[in-house]
N, C-alpha and C positions, 0 to 999 in steps of 0.2 A: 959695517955695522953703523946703524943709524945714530945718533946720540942725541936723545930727551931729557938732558940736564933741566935746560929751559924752552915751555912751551906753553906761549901766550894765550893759546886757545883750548890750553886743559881743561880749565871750568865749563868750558863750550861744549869740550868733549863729553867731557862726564858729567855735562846737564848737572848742575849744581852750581846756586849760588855761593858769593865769596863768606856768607858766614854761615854756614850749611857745610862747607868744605871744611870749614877753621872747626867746625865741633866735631865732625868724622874725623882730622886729619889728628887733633886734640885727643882726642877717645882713643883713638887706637895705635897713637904715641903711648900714654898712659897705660895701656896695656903689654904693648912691648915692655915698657920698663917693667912689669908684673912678670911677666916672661926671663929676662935677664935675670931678677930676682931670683925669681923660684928656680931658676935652672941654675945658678952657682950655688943655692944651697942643695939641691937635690945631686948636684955634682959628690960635694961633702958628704954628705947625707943620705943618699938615695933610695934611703925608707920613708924619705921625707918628702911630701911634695910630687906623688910615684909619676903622675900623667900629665902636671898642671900644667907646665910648660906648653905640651902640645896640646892639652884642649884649648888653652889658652890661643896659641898661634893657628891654630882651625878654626875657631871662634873670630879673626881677622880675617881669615880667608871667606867665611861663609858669609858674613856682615859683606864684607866687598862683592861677594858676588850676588847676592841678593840686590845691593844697591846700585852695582859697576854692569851686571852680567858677568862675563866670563872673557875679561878686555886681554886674553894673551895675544892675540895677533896684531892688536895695537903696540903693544908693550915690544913685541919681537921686534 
C-alpha cells in the first residue's frame, strides 16, 4: 500500500493554486462539519434531517469530481 500522507506535488496534481486549494479544502471542511451535525441529530431524530446528511456528502463528492475529475486511481 502506497502512503500519501504527504505529497509535495498535490497542488501540481490537482492543478490548483495554494489559495484556490485553502477555499475548496475550507468549503468542504465546513460542510463535513454540517454533515456530522445533522447526522447525530437525525441519529436521535430521524424524522429530522431525513437525507441531509447524504445530500450533503454527494454534494462533496460531485464539487470534487467536477473540479478533480474522477482522481480514484491516483488516490488507490
Amino acid at each position: 500500500m502506497k502512503d500519501n500522507t504527504v505529497d509535495f506535488k498535490h497542488l501540481d496534481k490537482v492543478k490548483s493554486s495554494y489559495l484556490k486549494h485553502l477555499f475548496y479544502a475550507s468549503k468542504f471542511n465546513c460542510v463535513g462539519l454540517l454533515i456530522f451535525i445533522t447526522g447525530v441529530i437525525h441519529s436521535f431524530l430521524p424524522f429530522v434531517f431525513a437525507y441531509t446528511p447524504y445530500k450533503l456528502a454527494k454534494y462533496i463528492v460531485n464539487e470534487t469530481e467536477k473540479h478533480l475529475g474522477r482522481p480514484e486511481e491516483e488516490i488507490k
